[in-house]
C-alpha positions as CSV (number, residue, x, y, z in Angstrom):
1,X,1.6,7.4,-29.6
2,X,5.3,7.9,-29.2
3,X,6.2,5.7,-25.9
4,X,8.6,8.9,-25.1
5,X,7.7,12.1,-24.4
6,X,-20.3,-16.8,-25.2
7,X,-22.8,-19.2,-24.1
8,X,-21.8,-21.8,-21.6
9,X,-21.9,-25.6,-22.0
10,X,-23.5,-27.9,-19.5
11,X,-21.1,-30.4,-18.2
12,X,-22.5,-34.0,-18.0
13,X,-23.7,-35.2,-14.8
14,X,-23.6,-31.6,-13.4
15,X,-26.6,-29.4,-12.5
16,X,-24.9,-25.7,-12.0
17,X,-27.9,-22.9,-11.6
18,X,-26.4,-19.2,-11.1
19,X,-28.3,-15.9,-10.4
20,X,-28.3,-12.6,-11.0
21,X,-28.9,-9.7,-8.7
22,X,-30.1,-5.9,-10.5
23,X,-28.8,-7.7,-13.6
24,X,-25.6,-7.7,-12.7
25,X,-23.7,-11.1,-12.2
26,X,-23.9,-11.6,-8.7
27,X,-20.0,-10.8,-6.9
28,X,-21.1,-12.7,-3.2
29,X,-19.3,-15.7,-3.1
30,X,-21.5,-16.8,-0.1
31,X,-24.6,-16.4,-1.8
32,X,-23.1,-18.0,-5.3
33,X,-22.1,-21.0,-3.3
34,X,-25.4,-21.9,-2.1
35,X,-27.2,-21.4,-5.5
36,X,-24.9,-24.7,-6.6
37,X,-26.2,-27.3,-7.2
38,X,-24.9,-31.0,-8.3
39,X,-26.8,-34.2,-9.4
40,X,-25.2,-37.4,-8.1
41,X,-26.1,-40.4,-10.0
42,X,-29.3,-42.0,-8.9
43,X,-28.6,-44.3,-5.8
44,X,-25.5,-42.8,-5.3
45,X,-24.4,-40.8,-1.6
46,X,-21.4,-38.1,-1.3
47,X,-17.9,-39.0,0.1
48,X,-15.0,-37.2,0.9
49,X,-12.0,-39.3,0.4
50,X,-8.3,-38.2,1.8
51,X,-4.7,-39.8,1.0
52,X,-2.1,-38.4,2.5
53,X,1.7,-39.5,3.0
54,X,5.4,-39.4,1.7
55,X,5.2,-38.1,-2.0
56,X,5.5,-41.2,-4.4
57,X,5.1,-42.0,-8.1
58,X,2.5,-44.2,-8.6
59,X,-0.3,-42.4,-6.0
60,X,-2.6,-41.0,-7.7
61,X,-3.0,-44.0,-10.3
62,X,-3.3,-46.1,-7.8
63,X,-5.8,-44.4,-6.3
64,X,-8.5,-44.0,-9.3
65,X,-8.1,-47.6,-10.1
66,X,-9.5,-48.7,-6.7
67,X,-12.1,-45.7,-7.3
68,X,-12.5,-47.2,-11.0
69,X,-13.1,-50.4,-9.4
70,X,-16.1,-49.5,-7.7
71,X,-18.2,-47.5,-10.2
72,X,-17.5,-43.9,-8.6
73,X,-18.6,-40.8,-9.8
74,X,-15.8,-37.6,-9.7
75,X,-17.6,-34.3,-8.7
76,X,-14.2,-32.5,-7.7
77,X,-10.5,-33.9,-6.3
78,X,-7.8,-31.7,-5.4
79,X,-4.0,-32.6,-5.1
80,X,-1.1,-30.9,-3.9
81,X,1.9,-31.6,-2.5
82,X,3.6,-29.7,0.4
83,X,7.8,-30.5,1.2
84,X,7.7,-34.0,-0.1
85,X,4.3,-34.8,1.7
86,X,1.2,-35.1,-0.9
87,X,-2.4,-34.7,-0.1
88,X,-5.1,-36.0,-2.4
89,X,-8.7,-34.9,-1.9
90,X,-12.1,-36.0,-3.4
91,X,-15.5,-35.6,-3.3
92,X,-17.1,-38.5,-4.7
93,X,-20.3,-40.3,-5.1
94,X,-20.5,-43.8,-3.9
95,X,-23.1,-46.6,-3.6
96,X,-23.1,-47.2,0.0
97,X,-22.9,-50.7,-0.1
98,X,-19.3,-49.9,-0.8
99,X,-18.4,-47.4,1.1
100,X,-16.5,-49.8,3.3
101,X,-15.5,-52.2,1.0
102,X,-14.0,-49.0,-0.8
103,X,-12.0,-48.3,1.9
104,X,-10.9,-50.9,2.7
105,X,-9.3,-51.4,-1.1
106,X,-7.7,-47.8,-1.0
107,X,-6.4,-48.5,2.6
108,X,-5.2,-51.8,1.3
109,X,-3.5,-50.7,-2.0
110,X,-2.2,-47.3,-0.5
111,X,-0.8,-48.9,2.3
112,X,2.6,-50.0,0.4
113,X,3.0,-46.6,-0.8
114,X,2.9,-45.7,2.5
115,X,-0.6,-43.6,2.2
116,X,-2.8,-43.3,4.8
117,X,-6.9,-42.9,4.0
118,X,-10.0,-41.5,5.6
119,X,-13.6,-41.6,3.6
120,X,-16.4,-40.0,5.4
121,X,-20.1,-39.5,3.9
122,X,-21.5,-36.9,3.9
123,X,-25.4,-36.6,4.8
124,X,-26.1,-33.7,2.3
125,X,-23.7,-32.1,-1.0
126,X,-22.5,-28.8,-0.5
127,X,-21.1,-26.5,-2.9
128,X,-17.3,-27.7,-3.9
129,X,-15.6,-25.1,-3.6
130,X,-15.2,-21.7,-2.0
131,X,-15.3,-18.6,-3.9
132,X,-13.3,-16.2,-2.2
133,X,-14.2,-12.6,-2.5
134,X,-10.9,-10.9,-2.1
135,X,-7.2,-12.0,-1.7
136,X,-4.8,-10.7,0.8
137,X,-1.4,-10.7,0.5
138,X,1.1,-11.0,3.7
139,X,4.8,-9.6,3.1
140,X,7.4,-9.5,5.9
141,X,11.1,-10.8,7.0
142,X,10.2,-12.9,9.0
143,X,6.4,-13.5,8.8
144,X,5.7,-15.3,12.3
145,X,2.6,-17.1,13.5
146,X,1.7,-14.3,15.5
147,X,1.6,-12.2,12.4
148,X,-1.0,-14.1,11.1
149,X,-2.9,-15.1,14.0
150,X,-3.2,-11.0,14.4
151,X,-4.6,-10.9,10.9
152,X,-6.5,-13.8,11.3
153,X,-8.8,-13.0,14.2
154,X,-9.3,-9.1,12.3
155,X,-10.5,-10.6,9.5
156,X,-12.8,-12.6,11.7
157,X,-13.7,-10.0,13.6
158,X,-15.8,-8.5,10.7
159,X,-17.1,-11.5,9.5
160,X,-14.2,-12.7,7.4
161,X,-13.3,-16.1,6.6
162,X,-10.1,-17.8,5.5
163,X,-11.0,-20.3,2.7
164,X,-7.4,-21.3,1.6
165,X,-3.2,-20.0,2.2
166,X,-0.8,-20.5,0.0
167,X,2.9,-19.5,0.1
168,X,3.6,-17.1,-2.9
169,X,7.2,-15.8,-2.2
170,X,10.3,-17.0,0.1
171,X,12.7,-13.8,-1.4
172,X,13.9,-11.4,-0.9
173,X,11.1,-11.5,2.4
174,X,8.6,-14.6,3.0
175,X,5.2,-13.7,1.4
176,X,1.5,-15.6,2.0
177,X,-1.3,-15.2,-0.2
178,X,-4.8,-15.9,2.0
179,X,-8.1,-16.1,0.0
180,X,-11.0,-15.0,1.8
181,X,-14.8,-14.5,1.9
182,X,-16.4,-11.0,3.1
183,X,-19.2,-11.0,5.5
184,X,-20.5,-8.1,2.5
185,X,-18.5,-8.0,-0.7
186,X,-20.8,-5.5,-2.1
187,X,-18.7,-2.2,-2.9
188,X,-17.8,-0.7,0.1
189,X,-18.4,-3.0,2.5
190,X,-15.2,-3.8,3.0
191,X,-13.6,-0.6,4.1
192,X,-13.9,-1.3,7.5
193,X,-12.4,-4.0,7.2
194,X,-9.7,-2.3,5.2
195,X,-9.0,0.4,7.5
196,X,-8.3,-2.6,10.5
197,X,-5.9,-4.6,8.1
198,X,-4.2,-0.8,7.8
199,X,-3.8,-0.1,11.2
200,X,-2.4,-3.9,11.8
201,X,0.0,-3.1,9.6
202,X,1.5,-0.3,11.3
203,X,1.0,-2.2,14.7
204,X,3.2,-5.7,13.4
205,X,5.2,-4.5,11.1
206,X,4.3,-6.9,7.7
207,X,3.1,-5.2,4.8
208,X,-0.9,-6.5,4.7
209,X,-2.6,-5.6,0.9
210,X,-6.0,-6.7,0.1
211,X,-7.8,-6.6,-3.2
212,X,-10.8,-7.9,-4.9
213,X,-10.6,-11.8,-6.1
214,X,-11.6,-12.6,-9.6
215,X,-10.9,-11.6,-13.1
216,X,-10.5,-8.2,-12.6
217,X,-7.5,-8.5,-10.7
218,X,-5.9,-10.9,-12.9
219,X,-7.0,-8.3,-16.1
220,X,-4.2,-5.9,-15.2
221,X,-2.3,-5.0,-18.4
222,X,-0.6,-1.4,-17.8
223,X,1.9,-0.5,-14.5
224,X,2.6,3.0,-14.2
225,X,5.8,4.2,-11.9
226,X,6.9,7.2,-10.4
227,X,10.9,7.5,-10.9
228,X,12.5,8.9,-8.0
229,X,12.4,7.0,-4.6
230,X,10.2,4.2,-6.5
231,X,12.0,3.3,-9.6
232,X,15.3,4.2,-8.5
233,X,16.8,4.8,-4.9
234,X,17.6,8.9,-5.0
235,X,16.5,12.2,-6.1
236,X,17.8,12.7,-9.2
237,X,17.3,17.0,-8.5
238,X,19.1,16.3,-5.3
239,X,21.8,14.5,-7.1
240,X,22.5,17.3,-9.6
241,X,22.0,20.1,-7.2
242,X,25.2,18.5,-5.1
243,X,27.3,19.6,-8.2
244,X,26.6,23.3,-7.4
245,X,27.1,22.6,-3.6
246,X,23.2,23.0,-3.0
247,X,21.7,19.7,-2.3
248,X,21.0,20.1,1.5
249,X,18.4,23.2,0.4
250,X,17.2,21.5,-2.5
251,X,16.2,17.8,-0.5
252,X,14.4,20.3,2.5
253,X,11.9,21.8,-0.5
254,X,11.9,18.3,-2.0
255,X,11.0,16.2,1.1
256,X,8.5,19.3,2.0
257,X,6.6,18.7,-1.8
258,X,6.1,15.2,-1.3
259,X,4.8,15.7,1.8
260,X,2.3,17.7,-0.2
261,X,2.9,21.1,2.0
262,X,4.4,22.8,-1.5
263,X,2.8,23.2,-4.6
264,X,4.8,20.8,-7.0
265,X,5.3,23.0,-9.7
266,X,6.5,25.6,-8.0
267,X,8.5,23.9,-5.8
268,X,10.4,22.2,-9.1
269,X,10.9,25.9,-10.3
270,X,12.3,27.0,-7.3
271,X,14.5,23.8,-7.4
272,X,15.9,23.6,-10.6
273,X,16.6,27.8,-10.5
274,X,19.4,25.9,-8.0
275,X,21.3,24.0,-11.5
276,X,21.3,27.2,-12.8
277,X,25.0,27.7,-14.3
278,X,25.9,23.6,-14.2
279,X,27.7,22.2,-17.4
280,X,25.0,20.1,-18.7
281,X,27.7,17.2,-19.4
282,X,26.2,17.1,-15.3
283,X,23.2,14.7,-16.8
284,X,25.1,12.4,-18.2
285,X,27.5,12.0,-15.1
286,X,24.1,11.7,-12.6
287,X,22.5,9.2,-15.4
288,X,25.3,6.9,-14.8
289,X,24.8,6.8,-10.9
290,X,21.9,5.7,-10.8
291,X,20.9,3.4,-9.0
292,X,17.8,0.8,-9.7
293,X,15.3,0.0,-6.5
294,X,16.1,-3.6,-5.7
295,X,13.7,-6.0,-7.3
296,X,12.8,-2.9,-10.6
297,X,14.7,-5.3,-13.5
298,X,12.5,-8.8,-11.9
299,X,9.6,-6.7,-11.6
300,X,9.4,-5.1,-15.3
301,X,10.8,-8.2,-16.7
302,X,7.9,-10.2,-15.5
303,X,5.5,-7.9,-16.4
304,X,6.6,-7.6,-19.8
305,X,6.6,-11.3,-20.2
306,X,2.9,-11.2,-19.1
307,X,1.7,-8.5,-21.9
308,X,2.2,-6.0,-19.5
309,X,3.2,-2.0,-21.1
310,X,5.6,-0.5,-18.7
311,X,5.5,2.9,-18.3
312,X,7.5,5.6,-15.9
313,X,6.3,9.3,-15.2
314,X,8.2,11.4,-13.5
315,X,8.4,15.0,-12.0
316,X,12.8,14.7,-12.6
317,X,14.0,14.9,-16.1
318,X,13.5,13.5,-19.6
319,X,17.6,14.4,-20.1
320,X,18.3,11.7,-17.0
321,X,16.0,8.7,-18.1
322,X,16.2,8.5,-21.7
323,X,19.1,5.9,-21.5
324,X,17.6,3.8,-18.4
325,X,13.8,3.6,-20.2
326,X,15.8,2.2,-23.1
327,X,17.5,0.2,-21.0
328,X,14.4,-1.0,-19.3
329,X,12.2,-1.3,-22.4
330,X,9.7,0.7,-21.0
331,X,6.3,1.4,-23.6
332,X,6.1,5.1,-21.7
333,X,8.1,7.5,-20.5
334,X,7.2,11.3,-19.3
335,X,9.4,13.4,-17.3
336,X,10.5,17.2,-17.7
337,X,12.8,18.9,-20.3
338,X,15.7,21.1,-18.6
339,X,16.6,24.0,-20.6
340,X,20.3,23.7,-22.0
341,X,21.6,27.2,-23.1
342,X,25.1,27.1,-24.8
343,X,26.0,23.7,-23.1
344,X,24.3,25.4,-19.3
345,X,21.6,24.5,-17.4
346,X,20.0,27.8,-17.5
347,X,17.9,27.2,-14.7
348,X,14.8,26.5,-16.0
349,X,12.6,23.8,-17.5
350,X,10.4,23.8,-20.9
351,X,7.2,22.8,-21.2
352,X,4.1,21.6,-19.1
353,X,5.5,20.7,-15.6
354,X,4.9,16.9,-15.2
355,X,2.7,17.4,-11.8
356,X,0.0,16.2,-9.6
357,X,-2.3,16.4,-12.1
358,X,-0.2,15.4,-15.4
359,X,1.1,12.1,-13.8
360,X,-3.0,11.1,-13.7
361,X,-3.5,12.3,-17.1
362,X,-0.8,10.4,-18.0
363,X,-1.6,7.6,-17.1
364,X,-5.2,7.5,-18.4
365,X,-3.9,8.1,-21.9
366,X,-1.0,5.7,-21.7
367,X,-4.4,3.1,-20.6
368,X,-6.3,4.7,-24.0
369,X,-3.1,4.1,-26.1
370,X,-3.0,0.7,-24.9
371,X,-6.7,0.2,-25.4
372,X,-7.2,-0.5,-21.7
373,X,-9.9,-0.1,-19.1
374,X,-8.0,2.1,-16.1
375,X,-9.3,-0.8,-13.9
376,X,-6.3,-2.8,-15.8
377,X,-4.2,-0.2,-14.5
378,X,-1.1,-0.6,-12.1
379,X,0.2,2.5,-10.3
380,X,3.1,3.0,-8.0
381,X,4.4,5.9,-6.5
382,X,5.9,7.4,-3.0
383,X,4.7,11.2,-2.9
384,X,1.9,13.7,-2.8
385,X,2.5,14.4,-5.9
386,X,1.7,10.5,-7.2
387,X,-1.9,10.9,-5.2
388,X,-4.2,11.3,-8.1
389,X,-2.3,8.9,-10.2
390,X,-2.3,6.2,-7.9
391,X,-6.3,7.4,-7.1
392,X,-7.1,6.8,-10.6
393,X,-5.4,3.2,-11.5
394,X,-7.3,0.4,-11.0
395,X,-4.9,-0.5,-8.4
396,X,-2.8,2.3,-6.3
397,X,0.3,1.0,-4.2
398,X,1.8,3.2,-2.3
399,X,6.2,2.3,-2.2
400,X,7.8,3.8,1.1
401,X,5.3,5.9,1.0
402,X,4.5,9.5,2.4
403,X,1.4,9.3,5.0
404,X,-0.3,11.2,2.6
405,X,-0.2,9.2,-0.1
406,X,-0.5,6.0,2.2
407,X,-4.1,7.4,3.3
408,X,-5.1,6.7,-0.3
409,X,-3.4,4.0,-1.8
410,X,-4.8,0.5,-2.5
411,X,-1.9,-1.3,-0.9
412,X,1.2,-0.2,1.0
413,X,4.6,-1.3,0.8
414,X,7.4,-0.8,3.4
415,X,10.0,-2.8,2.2
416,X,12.5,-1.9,0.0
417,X,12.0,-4.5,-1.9
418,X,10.2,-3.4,-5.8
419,X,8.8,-7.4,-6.6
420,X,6.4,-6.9,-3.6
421,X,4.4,-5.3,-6.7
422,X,4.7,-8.5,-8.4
423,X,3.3,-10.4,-4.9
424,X,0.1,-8.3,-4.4
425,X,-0.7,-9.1,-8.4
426,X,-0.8,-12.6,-7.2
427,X,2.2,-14.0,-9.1
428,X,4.8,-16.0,-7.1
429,X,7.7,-16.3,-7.0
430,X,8.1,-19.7,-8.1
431,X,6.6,-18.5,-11.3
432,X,9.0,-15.7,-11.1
433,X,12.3,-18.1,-10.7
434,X,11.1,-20.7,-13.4
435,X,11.0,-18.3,-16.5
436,X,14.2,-16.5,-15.2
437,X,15.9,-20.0,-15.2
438,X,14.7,-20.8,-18.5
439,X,16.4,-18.1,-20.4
440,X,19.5,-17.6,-17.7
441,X,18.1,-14.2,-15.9
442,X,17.8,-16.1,-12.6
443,X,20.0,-14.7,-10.0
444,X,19.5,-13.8,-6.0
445,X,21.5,-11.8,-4.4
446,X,22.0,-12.6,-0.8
447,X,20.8,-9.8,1.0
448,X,21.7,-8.3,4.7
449,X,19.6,-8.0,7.8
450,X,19.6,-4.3,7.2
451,X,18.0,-4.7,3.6
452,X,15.1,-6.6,5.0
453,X,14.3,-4.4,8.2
454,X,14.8,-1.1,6.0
């Protein structure tokens, strides 16, 4: 296509049983968790063990030697470490004649790196870990406490519960990624849930996106944009209808078809009838206007490292974009063909009309091409006209969005920012910064209060 026009192995010491449900793997992380199960070492009891103090070299060694030292078993430890502070976790098994001589060596030998220590037994093992159902992803400038209380007692309030936070962004707005368990993950019974987490977004004012946990949203492999208002900032018909004097009349049938109250094809007739007569050196001087969303190069760049295909569809022109999808390296590009007459716009475009319905169609055989599921699919878009191309990717975000396409969309955006994409796919922006520093593409532009409130 032209880019134009496996068995699993036991672990020792482990017992791990897993059902199935309809034979299909079972997606309820609740009821996952309690068919876990894991054999301690005859005579041995559970123990949670926790270090935490001023980050310091020498920690963590420290700390398995005086576990070494007492014969325990590892079932799972967790470290991180949070503005200089570090927190080490573990569950453990322990012969109880040592649990407090076992304290007292880690309290003894953590003490001169200034550690402090709890171990508590534990009267029965639980499962290790949570597995969260979906992720949801906070974006704002600023995100305050009350933000996330507000989210925090919705989720509760059908049955959700937060199983871990982490920070995933601190520009060009402050971002949290929350993992969470759903009273019922089954399909659909989370739309309530959904709806609430909608409506609080309108109320606070953060962008709130929720989606599925698991491999299936880290499988994403094709991201499909819209060009005008999504891509870049304008309207690339409203830009060349201002050379004939006409772009007040044009942006009123525009702003009316993405509302969805025109038909798109015939509102793009009607439109471009307005160029009529233009030179069509016109293209070439609109081409070099325009103007990228903030955050488009980070956001393809990225993606592209990941072994993502970019691809653009667009209801402007092909004559416009050529240049900037080269530019862009974009896999994929569709967008209409003005007619050029004699060195004129005559007025009048050739071909199929990229619409509603092509941008879908699109999309599904860029997917094909790729040899992709459309569940790996990405789709972004801000009109009416985007609505069944963002219904038909495995994940529709709505950018600045219309209300109709909003009622549809996966996620929302309402920044103007285009690397909230890359926030609600889970990848932060640490990860971001650390490949742009390694081959000099790193760069932040400070930005202005009205940037962030836009």
């Amino acid at each position: 296509m032209s880019r134009w026009g496996s068995g699993a192995q036991a672990t020792p010491g482990l017992s791990v049983r897993l059902t199935k449900c309809n034979n299909k793997d079972v997606n309820s992380s609740t009821s996952l968790a309690s068919d876990i199960t894991v054999n301690l070492s005859p005579g041995l009891v559970p123990a949670v063990v926790i270090v935490s103090g001023a980050d310091r070299p020498g920690v963590s060694g420290a700390f398995f030697r005086v576990l070494a030292s007492h014969q325990v078993q590892l079932l799972d430890v967790e470290q991180s470490q949070f503005r200089g502070r570090l927190n080490l976790a573990s569950l453990i098994g322990v012969d109880p004649a040592r649990v407090e001589t076992l304290k007292e060596g880690l309290s003894e030998t953590l003490r001169g790196y200034g550690q402090s220590v709890s171990v508590e037994v534990q009267e029965t093992l639980h499962s290790t870990r949570p597995l969260s159902t979906h992720a949801v992803v906070v974006l704002g400038d600023p995100v305050t406490a009350s933000h996330v209380s507000r989210i925090g007692q919705t989720l509760a309030d059908y049955g959700a519960n937060i199983d871990t936070i982490r920070g995933i962004a601190d520009y060009p707005l402050t971002g949290l990624e929350l993992s969470v368990t759903v009273a019922d993950p089954t399909p659909g019974g989370g739309v309530a849930m959904r709806k609430a987490l909608a409506e609080l977004t309108c109320q606070i004012g953060v962008d709130i996106a929720i989606e599925r946990a698991g491999l299936q949203r880290r499988s994403k492999r094709l991201i499909c944009f819209d060009c005008d208002s999504t891509l870049i900032t304008g309207e690339v018909i409203e830009m060349l209808a201002a050379r004939a004097g006409r772009e007040a009349e044009v942006a009123e049938v525009t702003a009316r078809a993405m509302r969805g109250e025109l038909d798109f094809e015939e509102s793009l007739r009607e439109r471009v009838q307005a160029l009529a007569g233009l030179d069509a050196s016109v293209i070439d001087d609109v081409a070099a206007e325009i103007e990228l969303t903030p955050g488009a190069r980070t956001t393809i760049r990225t993606l592209k490292r990941m072994g993502y295909k970019a691809a653009v569809v667009s209801g402007g022109f092909i004559q416009v974009l050529e240049d900037l999808a080269q530019e862009l390296d974009l896999d994929y590009v569709r967008a209409n063909t003005l007619e050029i007459v004699d060195g004129k716009l005559t007025g009048r475009v050739v071909g199929k009309v990229v619409d509603r319905a092509a941008k879908a169609e699109f999309l599904s055989e860029f997917a094909a091409d790729s040899g992709l599921k459309m569940h790996q699919t990405v789709a972004v878009g801000d009109g009416a006209n985007d609505i069944d191309m963002l219904s038909a990717a495995g994940l529709g975000i709505a950018f600045n969005a219309k209300p109709a396409l909003r009622e549809v969309a996966d996620a929302s955006v309402n920044h103007p920012f285009l690397d909230e994409v890359l926030y609600i796919l889970g990848i932060s922006r640490t990860e971001i910064d650390k490949e742009d520093l390694s081959d000099g593409s790193f760069r932040r532009v400070p930005l202005t209060t009205s940037e962030t409130k836009a």
